[in-house]
C-alpha positions, 0 to 999 in steps of 0.5 A: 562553418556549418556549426550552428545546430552543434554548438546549438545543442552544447548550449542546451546540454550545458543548461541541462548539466548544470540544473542536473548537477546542482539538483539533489538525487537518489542514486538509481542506476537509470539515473547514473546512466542518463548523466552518462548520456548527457556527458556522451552527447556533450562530448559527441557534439564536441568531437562534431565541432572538432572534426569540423574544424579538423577538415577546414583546417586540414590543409592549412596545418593539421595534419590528415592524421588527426583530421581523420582520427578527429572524424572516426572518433566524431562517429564512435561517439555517434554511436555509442550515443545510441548505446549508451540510451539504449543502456539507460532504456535496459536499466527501466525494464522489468528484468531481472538483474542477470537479465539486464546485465546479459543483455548490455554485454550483448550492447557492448561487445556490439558496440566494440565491434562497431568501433573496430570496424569504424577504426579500420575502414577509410573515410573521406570528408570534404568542405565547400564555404559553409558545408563542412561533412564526412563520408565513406564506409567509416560513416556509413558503418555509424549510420547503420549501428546508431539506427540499430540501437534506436530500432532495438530500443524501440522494439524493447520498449514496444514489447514491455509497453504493458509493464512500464509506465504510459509517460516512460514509453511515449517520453523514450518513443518521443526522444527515438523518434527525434534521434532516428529522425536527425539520423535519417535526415544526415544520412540521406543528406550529409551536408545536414549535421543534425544527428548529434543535435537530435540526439540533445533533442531527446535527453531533453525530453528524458530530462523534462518528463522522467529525470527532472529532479524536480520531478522527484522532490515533494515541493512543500517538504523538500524531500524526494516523493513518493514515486521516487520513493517507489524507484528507488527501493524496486532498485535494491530489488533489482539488484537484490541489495539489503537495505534497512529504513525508518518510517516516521509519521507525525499524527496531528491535533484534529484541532490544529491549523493546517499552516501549523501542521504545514510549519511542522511538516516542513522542520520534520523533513529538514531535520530528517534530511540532515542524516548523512547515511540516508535517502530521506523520502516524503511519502504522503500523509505526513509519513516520510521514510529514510533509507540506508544502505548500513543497518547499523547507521539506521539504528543509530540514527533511530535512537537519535530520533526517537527523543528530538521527535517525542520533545517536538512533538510534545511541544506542539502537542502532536504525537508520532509514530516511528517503524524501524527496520534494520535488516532490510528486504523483509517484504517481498517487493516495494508493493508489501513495503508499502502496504504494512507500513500503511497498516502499521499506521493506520493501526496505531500499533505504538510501543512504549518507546514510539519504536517499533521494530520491524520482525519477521513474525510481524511481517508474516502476521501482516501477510496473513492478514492480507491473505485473510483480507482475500480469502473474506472477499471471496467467501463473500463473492461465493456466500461462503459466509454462514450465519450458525445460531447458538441456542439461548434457553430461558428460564422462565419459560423453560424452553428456548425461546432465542439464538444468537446468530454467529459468523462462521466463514466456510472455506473452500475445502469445505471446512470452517475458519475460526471467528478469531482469526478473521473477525479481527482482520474484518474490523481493521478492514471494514469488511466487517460491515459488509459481513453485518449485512449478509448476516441480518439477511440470513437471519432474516431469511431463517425467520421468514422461511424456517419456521422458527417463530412456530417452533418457539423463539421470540428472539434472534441476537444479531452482533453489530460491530461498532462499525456499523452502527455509525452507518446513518443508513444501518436502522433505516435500511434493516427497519426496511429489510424486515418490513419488506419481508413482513418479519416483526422487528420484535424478532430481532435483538441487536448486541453491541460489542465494543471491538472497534472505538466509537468515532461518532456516539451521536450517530450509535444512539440514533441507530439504537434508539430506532431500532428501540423505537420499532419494537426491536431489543438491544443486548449490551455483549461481553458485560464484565470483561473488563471492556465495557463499563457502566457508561454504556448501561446508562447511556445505551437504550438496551434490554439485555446485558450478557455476562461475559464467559469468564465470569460465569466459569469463575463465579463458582471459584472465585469470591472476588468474581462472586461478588462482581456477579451478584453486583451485577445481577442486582443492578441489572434487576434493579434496572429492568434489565434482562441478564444472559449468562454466555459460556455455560457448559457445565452442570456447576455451571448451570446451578449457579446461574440458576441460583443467581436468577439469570434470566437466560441460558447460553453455552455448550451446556445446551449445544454448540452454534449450529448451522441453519438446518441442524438449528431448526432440527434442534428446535423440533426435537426440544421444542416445548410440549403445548 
């Protein structure tokens, strides 16, 4: 009997099925298909050896009935082989789920339709030794169906090429080159029975390349990985399904050991893995997300967590954080998932509890940022970024003599976004640096080409955020700038402000003590805010300090502040420091400072930031009388 490919392939099916069945894995239609198929090609390579044992037989007991109904089940499974791959191919697509669901109730009733015709038609089969085949219309029905699938498979895949993954296509181009090939070879050759063995050919490159669990599960952890991760919620998408989920990131020690840190790793995975009503997933970077179909089990397992990981983790002396999310589909897709769970993490936004509970506002603050994070690439792309300059007048010469240079973003529409709103979002980002650069290149520019040294200013504040100053680079590139353009770095006084944590103070000194070294002032920004402290008079190589806004409105109504400024104002003298007092705006305002023998005025008490050319106007119509 020719049966060797047949029972050949039963082997490598019933290898695959029992790796497969003993494997965990997350529950995705394409993965339900594909044990589907692998259940139909064993029965169809079965159904093969049958009909093959039915036609030796047939005239040695068995009935032609049989025979013939052994056969004509033999090729409706051929068949549905096809179908049921090509089902597997549909539920990969990007299409929507209505989509899907179209297309496969066209598969079917096609299907159905190929088995009516494959019942009603006659088939003839013959033996000779070894050679033991089938043939007739019934046969030839199967051989024209079962290629259709395949070639309307490979059209699907061909046409969203662009839109699936490079592995995805050539795995399913592989295994339908297989299965067109066997069918090609027995239908030109039916004593050659090699279809049904092509077609265990295919499901094992499917199984090695895409659905190997193996393939799913992050080897240290033990969890499902990121990639399936991404899988498994696009499902939810595809099937427009809630879920809810708890995202869990351990924050280690920089001082403890990676064998440690992999020890813990490992006792997180497993104890968040032993939850029953989860998927768990390790999706990098020691953060692993847990996934359920029942928003109340994800609250309760949240407040079972949240204990067992703060006594973990103060045992080793880690911190976590942990987001929960008990509604579900709040983000868009998988892709906005991901992205604010990333920011949430790289943010550090811990609540008191370690919890924190996903809403809608946050959501919608993310997306804002995401939308600012664009429109701050763009204004750059376009110099739609602006430096306004806020004039600083000085006592002692009566006039003004400096400005502090602000950001101001243009929009499109030609108006102006409000530092607040994309500042913050540019710190988080590290767009904030970028913007640094353009702004000293501006205010460069106005010093070289506006004529502002003749008009009377001997200074130009610049902000630096943190950022940029642990740039080793930053001192060297701008002492470069201004020498290149013969601008005189006395000219340029740089603020420090205190929006981002120092990661590295060592490098900040030496970019100041450049700047210092070269002629330029440093100016310490928002003094008394309750942000900065006396650390940073000490240790800073500054000239300036600013009084922050808030002090100066309250000086005049508040004894407490009164006191603070007086403190301040004496200490700064006592430390030849100059003082500039910001956000003065009123005349109560003004005679107040004034008394105190602040050095320099700023505020809307002289003017608000103007833009390049209204600054230079406003410089030539108060310029001091020689």
């Amino acid at each position: 009997m020719n049966i060797a490919t047949q029972l050949c392939g039963l082997a490598i099916l019933i290898v695959i099925l029992v790796f497969y069945f003993r494997q965990q894995k997350v529950d995705l239609k394409s993965s339900k298909i594909f044990k589907d198929a692998l259940l139909a090609d064993l029965g169809c390579l079965t159904l093969d050896i049958a009909s093959i044992f039915g036609i030796i037989y047939c005239e040695k007991g068995v009935s032609p009935v049989i025979t013939e109904i052994l056969c004509k089940l033999y090729l409706m499974s051929l068949v549905f082989m096809t179908y049921i791959c090509f089902a597997y191919v549909v539920s990969e697509m990007p299409v929507t789920e209505k989509g899907g669901h179209k297309i496969e109730r066209a598969a079917l009733i096609l299907y159905i339709i190929a088995d009516i015709i494959i019942a009603v038609v006659p088939i003839y089969y013959t033996t000779n030794g070894r050679l033991t085949y089938s043939y007739g219309p019934s046969c030839q029905a199967a051989y024209i169906f079962a290629p259709f699938y395949i070639i309307v498979t490979f059209l699907m895949v061909l046409f969203y090429r662009k839109k699936i993954s490079s592995t995805f296509f050539i795995t399913i181009t592989v295994a339908m080159a297989l299965e067109c090939g066997t069918a090609v070879i027995q239908f030109l050759d039916p004593e050659i029975l090699l279809v049904g063995f092509g077609a265990a050919l295919g499901l094992i490159v499917i199984y090695l390349e895409i659905e190997n669990p193996m393939i799913q599960t992050d080897r240290l952890s033990g969890l499902f990985n990121l990639s399936t991760f991404q899988m498994y919620i696009e499902d939810f998408y595809k099937k427009d399904l809630p879920y809810s989920y708890i995202f869990v990131r351990l924050v280690y020690d920089i001082a403890s050991p990676v064998d440690k840190s992999d020890v813990i790793m490992r006792k997180t995975a497993d104890y968040l893995a032993s939850f029953k009503h989860a998927k768990t997933f390790y999706i990098g970077q020691s953060g692993y997300v847990m996934v359920f179909r029942d928003p109340t089990k994800a609250a309760e397992a949240a407040g079972e967590i949240n204990p067992e990981l703060i006594k973990a983790c103060y045992d080793n002396g880690n911190a976590f954080l942990e987001v929960l999310e008990t509604r579900g589909r709040k983000a868009a897709n998988v892709g906005e998932m991901q992205e604010i769970l990333g920011q949430v993490s790289a943010n550090g936004e811990y609540s008191d509890n370690n919890i924190i509970i996903m809403t809608d506002d946050m959501y919608e603050r993310f997306r804002q940022e995401r939308r600012i994070t664009a429109e701050i690439d763009k204004a750059l792309d376009e110099d739609r970024v602006e430096a306004f300059f806020q004039p600083i007048y000085s006592f002692k010469d009566n006039a003004f003599t400096g400005a502090e240079a602000l950001v101001r973003i243009r929009k499109e529409d030609g108006s102006i976004m409000p530092p607040g709103m994309f500042i913050p979002v540019a710190e988080k980002t590290g767009q904030v640096k970028t913007i640094g650069d353009r702004m000293f290149e501006k205010t460069l520019d106005i010093i070289k080409n506006g004529g502002v040294r003749e008009l009377g200013v001997h200074f130009i504040d610049i902000n630096l955020s943190v950022l940029q100053c642990e740039d080793k680079t930053l001192s060297d590139r701008y002492l470069s700038q201004m020498k290149e353009a013969g601008v005189p770095p006395e000219m340029f006084c740089f603020e420090i402000t205190e929006t981002a944590m120092i990661v590295n103070r060592e490098m900040l000194l030496n970019n100041l003590n450049a700047f210092r070294a070269a002629g330029c002032s440093c100016s310490l920004d928002d003094f008394g805010n309750g942000e900065s402290n006396l650390n940073y008079v000490v240790d800073m190589p500054i000239n300036f300090i600013k009084a922050d806004r808030s002090m100066v409105t309250k000086y005049t109504i508040s004894s407490r502040v009164g006191l603070i400024m007086d403190s301040m104002i004496h200490m700064a003298k006592g430390l030849s420091l100059k003082v500039v007092a910001e956000g003065v705006e009123t005349d109560r305002d003004m005679e107040a400072m004034k008394s105190l023998d602040i050095d320099y005025i700023q505020g809307y008490y002289f003017s608000k930031p103007l833009p390049k050319n209204e600054y230079i106007k406003f410089l030539m119509k108060n310029r001091k009388p020689a």
